[in-house]
C-alpha positions as CSV (number, residue, x, y, z in Angstrom):
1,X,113.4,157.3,69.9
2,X,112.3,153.7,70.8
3,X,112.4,150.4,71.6
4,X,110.5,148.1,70.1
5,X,109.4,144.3,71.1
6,X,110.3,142.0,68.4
7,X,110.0,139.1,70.4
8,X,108.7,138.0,73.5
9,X,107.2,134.7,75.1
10,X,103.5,133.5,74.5
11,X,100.8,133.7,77.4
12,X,99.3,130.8,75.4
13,X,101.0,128.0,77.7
14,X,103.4,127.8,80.5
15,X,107.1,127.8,79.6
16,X,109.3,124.9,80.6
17,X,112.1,126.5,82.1
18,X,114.7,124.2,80.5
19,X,112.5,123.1,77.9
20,X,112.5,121.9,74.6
21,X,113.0,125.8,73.0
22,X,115.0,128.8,74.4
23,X,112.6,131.1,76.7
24,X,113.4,134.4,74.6
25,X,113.6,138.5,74.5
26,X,113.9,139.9,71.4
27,X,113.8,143.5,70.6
28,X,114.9,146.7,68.7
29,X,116.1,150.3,69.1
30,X,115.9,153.1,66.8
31,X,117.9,155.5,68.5
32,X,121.5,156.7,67.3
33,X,123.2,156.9,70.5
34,X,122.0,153.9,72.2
35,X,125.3,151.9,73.3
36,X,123.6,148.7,75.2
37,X,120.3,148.3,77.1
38,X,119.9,147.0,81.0
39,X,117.1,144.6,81.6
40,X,115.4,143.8,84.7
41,X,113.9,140.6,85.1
42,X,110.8,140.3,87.8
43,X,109.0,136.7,89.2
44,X,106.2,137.4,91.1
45,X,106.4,141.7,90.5
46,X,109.6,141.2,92.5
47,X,113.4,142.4,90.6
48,X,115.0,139.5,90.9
49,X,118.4,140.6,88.3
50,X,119.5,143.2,86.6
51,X,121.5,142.5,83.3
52,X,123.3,144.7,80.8
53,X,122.7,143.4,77.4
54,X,124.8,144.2,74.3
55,X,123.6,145.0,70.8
56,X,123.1,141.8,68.4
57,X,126.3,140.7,66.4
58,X,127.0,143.3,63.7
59,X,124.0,145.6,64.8
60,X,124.5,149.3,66.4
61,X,123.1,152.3,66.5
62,X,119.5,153.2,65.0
63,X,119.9,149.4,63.6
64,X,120.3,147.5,66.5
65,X,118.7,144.5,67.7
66,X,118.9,142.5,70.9
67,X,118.1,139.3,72.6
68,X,118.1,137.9,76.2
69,X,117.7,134.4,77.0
70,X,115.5,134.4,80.4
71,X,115.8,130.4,81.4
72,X,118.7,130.1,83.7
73,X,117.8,133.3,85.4
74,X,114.1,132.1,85.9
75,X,115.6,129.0,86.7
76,X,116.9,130.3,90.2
77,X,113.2,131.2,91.1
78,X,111.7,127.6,91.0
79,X,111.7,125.4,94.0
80,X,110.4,121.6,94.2
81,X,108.1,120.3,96.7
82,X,108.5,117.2,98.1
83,X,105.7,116.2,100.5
84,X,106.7,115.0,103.5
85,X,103.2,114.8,104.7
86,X,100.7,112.5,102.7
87,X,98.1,115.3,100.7
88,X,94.4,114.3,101.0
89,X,93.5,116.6,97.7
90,X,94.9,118.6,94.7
91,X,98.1,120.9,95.4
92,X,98.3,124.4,93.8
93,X,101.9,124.4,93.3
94,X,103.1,127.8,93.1
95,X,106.9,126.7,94.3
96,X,107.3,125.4,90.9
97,X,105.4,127.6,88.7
98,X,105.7,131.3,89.0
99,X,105.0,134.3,86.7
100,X,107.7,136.6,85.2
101,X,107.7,140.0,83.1
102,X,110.9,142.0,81.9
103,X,112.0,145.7,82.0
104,X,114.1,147.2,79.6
105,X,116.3,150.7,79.7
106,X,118.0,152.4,76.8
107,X,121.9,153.1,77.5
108,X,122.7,156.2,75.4
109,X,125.3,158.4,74.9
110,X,125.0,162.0,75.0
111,X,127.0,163.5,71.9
112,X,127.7,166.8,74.1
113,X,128.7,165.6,77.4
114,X,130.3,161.8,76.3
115,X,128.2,160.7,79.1
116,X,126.3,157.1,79.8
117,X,122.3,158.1,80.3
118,X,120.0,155.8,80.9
119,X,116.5,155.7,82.8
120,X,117.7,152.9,84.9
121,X,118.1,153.4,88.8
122,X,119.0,150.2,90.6
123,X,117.9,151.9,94.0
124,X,114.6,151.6,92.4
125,X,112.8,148.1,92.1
126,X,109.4,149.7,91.0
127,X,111.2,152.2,88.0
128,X,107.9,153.3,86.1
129,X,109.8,154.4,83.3
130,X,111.5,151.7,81.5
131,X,111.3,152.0,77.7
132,X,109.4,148.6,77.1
133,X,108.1,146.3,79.4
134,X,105.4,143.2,79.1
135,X,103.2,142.4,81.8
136,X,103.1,139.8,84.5
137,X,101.3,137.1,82.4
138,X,104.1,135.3,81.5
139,X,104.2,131.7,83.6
140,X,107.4,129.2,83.7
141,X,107.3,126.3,85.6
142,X,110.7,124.1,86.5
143,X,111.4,121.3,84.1
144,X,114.2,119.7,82.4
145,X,113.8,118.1,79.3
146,X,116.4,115.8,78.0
147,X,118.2,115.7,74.5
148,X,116.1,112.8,73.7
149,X,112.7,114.5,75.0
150,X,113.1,117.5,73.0
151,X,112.4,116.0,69.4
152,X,109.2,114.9,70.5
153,X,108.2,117.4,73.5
154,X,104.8,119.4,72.6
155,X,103.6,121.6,75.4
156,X,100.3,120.9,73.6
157,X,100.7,117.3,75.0
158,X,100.2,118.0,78.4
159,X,97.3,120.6,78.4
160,X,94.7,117.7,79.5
161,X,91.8,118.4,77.1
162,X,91.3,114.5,75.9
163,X,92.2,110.7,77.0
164,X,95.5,111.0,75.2
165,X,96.9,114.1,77.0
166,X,99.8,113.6,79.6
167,X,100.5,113.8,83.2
168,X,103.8,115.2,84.3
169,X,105.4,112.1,84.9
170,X,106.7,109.4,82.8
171,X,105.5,106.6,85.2
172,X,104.6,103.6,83.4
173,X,100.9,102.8,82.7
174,X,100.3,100.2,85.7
175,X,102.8,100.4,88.1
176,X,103.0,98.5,91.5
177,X,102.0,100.6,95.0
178,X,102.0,99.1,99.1
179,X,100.2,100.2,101.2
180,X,100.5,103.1,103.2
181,X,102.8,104.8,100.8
182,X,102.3,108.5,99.0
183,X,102.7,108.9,95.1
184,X,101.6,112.0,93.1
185,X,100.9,112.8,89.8
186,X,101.5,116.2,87.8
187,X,98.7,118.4,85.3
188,X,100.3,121.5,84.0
189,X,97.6,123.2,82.5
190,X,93.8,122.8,80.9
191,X,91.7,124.7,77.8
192,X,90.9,127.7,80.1
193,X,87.0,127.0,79.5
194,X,84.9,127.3,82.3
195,X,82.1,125.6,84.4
196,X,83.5,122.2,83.1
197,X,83.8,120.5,86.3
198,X,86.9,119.1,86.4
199,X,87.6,116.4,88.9
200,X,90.2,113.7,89.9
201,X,88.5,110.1,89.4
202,X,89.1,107.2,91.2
203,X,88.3,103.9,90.5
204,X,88.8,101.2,92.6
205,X,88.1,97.3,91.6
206,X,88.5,93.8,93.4
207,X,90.5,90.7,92.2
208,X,88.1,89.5,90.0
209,X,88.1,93.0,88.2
210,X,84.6,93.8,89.7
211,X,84.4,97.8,89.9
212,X,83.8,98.6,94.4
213,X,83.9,102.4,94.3
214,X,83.8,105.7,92.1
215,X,85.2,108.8,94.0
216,X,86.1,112.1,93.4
217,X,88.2,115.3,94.2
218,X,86.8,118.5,92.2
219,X,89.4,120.8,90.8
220,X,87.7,123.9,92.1
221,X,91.0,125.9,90.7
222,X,90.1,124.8,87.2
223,X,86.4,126.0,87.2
224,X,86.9,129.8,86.2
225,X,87.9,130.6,82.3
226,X,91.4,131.6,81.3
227,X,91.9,135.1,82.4
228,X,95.4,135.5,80.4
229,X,97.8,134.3,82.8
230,X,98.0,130.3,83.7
231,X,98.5,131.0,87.4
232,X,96.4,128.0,88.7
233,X,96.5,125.2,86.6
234,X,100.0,123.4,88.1
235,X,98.7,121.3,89.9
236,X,99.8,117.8,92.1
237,X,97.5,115.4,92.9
238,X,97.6,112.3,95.1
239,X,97.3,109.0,94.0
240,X,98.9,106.7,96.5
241,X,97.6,104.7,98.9
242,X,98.1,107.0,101.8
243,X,96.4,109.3,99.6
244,X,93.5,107.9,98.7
245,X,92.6,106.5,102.8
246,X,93.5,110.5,104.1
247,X,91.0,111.3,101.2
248,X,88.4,109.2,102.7
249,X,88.6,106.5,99.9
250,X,88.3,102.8,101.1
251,X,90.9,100.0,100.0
252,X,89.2,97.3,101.2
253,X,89.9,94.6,99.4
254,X,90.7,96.5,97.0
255,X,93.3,94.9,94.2
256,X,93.9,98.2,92.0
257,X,92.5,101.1,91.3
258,X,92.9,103.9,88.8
259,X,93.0,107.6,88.3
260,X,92.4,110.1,85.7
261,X,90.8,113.6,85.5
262,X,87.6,114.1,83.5
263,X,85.0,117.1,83.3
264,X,81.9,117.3,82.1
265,X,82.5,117.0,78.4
266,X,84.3,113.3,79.4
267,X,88.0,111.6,79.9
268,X,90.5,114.9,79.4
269,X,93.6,113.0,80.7
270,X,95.8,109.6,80.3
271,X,94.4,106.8,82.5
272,X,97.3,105.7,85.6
273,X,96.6,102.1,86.8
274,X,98.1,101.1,90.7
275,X,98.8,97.7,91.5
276,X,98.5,97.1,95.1
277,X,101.3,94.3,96.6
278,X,103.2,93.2,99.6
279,X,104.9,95.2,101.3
280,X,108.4,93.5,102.1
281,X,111.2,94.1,105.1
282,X,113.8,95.1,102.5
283,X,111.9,97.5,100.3
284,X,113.8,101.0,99.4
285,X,111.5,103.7,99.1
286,X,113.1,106.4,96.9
287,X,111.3,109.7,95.7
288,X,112.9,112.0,93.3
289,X,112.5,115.2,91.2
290,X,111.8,113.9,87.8
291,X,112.5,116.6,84.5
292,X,109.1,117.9,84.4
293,X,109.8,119.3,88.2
294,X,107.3,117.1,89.7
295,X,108.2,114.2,92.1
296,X,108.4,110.8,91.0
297,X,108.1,107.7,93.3
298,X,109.8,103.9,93.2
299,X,109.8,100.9,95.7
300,X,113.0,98.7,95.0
301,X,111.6,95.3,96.0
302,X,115.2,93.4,95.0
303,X,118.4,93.0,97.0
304,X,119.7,95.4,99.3
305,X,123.6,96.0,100.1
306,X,125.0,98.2,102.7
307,X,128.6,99.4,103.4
308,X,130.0,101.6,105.6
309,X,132.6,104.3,105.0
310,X,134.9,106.4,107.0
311,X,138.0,109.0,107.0
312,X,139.3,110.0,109.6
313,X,141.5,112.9,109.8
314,X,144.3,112.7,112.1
315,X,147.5,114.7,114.1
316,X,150.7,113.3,116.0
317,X,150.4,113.9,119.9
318,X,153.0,114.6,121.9
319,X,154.0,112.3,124.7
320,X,154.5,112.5,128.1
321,X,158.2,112.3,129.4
322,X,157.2,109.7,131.4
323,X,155.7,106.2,130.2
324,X,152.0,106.0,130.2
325,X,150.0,102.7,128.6
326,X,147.5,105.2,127.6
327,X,149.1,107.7,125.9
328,X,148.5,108.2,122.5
329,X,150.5,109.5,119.8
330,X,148.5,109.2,116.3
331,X,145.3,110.7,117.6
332,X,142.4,111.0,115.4
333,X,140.9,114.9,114.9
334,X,137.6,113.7,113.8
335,X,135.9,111.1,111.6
336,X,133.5,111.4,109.2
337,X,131.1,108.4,108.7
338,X,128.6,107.9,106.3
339,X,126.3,104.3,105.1
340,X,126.7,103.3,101.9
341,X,123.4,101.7,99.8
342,X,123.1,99.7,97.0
343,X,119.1,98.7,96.1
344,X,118.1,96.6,93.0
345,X,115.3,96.5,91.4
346,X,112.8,92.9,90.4
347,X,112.7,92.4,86.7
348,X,111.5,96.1,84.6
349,X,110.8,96.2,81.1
350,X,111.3,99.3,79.0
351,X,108.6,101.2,79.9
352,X,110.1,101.7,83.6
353,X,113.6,101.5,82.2
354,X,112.6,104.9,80.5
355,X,111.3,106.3,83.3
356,X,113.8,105.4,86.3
357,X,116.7,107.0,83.8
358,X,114.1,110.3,84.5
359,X,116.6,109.5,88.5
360,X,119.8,110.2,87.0
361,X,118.7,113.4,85.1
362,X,117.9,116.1,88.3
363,X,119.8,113.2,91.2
364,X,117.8,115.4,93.6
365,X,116.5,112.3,95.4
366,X,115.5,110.6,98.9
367,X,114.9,107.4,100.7
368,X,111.9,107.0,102.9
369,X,112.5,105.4,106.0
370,X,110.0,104.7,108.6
371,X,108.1,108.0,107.0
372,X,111.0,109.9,107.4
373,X,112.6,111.5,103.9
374,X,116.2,111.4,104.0
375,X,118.4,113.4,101.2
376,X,120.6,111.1,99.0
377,X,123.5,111.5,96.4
378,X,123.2,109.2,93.8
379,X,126.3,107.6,92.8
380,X,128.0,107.6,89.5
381,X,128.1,103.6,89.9
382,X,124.3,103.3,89.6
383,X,123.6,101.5,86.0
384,X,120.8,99.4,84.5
385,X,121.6,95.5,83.7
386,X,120.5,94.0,80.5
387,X,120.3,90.5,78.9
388,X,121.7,89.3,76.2
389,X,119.2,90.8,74.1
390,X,120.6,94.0,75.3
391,X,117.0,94.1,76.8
392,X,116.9,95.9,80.7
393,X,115.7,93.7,82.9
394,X,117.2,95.4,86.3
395,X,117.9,98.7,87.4
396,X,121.0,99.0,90.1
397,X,121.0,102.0,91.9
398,X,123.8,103.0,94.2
399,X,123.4,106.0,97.1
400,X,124.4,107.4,100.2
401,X,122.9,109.7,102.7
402,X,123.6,113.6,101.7
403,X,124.1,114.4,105.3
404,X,127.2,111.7,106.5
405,X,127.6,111.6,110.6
406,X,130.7,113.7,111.5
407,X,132.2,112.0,115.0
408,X,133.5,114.4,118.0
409,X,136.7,116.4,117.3
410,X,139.5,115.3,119.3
């Protein structure tokens, strides 16, 4: 008696953990007493679950098939890093990306004693005898693609083996950078070939487009071939202006620059551009987790509104029996205060309209102020204006600190 794996996910490419298709289990038993299964679900060799699984709709017995969906599960296992501190080269992110492998156990019933068997101890994370199993080569990395995303989303898209392949982020082509601020870009994965050099290129050119500097970062992670598990190639790298001086790259007068990674065989990703500008007093820095799990970075250079909001909580204090000018009777228990934001953008076009929606997907967001990252809430009320083309020209985004200022209790 057996179980058999009819279906199980590819080591071909990392798995998008809420992705365009379904991360899936499939499999079969050909034993007559088998009632259910119990499957164990590992990240990293560690259990992290333990699930009982029922046969397929209209399936028992020596007949029966099964399937397990894995993403929400894997989905508790993926973190997000945010970068507090500018990075001066390439990130190995393995908060975001982590292998997985299942375990699966027969439930029977034994026809002489009516009793539940099963090889299955849950006092024992490393059970050797499960009764089918696939190894630790499996990778998943934290992303959420959108209804929208998902007709066109090709995981082939973003394995960076020519100038048309993508970066993690949706950022438009040229976008607009001050100085002294940190931005990063997102690979997922390459071809697996090795000795190809791969390396981070920087361009950086003058006002008159005259070309100043080539530098590079080498991607030392993506040197050695594809050993059948894609456990080093999600990767961040910096390309802000913070960035590229902590790298040892010189912006003087320096008017743009652009990044891209190449190897030996030539250009093996999409090309970014980075304005430089003014920095102004009013600019809102805000940073967010964007739906491919990597962070995303925007300086609102528009208006900026502030409000302030309160609630206090109160109780009815007894008075003296004498008179007392000071005495109070409503007295407040405690308030809780918290600063209310509204930041608009200058005039966007579509390309950044598509992209800054990417905020309201995760709202896992924060302002930078003074260098410090302080956790928002994005509010319902944020919205994108158009004209009367129905064109966007002006994205309106509304937040407030995640952590409000609670007052003393009275």
């Amino acid at each position: 008696m057996a179980i058999t794996l009819t279906s199980i996910p590819s080591i071909s490419y990392p798995h998008a953990v809420m992705g365009k298709d379904k991360i899936v289990t499939k499999w079969s038993s050909n034993n007559a007493d088998i009632v259910s299964c119990i499957i164990e679900v590992l990240v990293s060799t560690v259990r992290i679950g333990a699930f009982s699984v029922q046969p397929d709709k209209g399936t028992s017995g020596a007949t029966s098939t099964y399937t397990f969906v894995l993403d929400e599960t894997l989905q508790t296992q993926l973190d997000f890093k945010l970068y507090t501190t500018a990075l001066s080269t390439y990130d190995l992110d393995t908060d975001s990306l982590k292998q997985f492998s299942v375990k699966i156990y027969e439930v029977t019933l034994n026809p002489s004693t009516l009793l539940l068997e099963t090889e299955y101890d849950p006092d024992d994370a490393n059970n050797p005898d499960s009764d089918a199993s696939f190894a630790q080569n499996r990778v998943v990395y934290n992303a959420t693609i959108d209804t929208l995303g998902k007709t066109t989303f090709d995981v082939t898209d973003y394995q960076l083996t020519a100038n048309t392949k993508k970066f993690l982020n949706d950022t438009p082509t040229a976008k607009n950078i001050e100085l002294l601020q940190s931005e990063y870009l997102g690979a997922l994965y390459y071809n697996g070939t090795p000795s190809l050099s791969f390396k981070i290129e920087y361009l950086t050119y003058d006002a008159s487009d005259a070309l100043l500097n080539t530098d590079y970062i080498n991607i030392t992670d993506w040197d050695s071939a594809f050993g059948g598990v894609w456990s080093n190639s999600y990767i961040t790298i910096p390309v802000g202006t913070s960035n590229l001086i902590a790298a040892g790259i010189s912006l003087t007068n320096v008017a743009y620059y652009t990044v891209r990674i190449i190897n030996s065989t030539g250009d093996v990703s999409e090309l970014k551009r980075y304005n430089i500008v003014d920095s102004c007093t009013h600019d809102v820095r805000i940073h967010w987790q964007n739906k491919y799990g990597k962070r995303d970075s925007y300086t609102f250079k528009g208006n900026k509104q502030e409000s302030l909001d309160h609630e206090a909580s109160t109780f009815m204090k007894a008075k003296g029996l004498t008179y007392s000018s000071d005495a109070r009777g409503i007295s407040v228990m405690q308030n809780t205060l918290n600063s209310t934001f509204t930041a608009y953008s200058k005039s966007i076009g579509r390309d950044e309209y598509h992209w800054l929606s990417d905020m309201l997907i995760n709202k896992r967001a924060w302002v930078e102020i003074d260098g410090s990252y302080l956790p928002i809430i994005i509010e319902d009320g944020t919205f994108f204006k158009t004209d009367e083309r129905d064109m966007p020209i002006q994205f309106v985004l509304n937040y407030s600190f995640a952590n409000p200022t609670k007052g003393l209790r009275g």
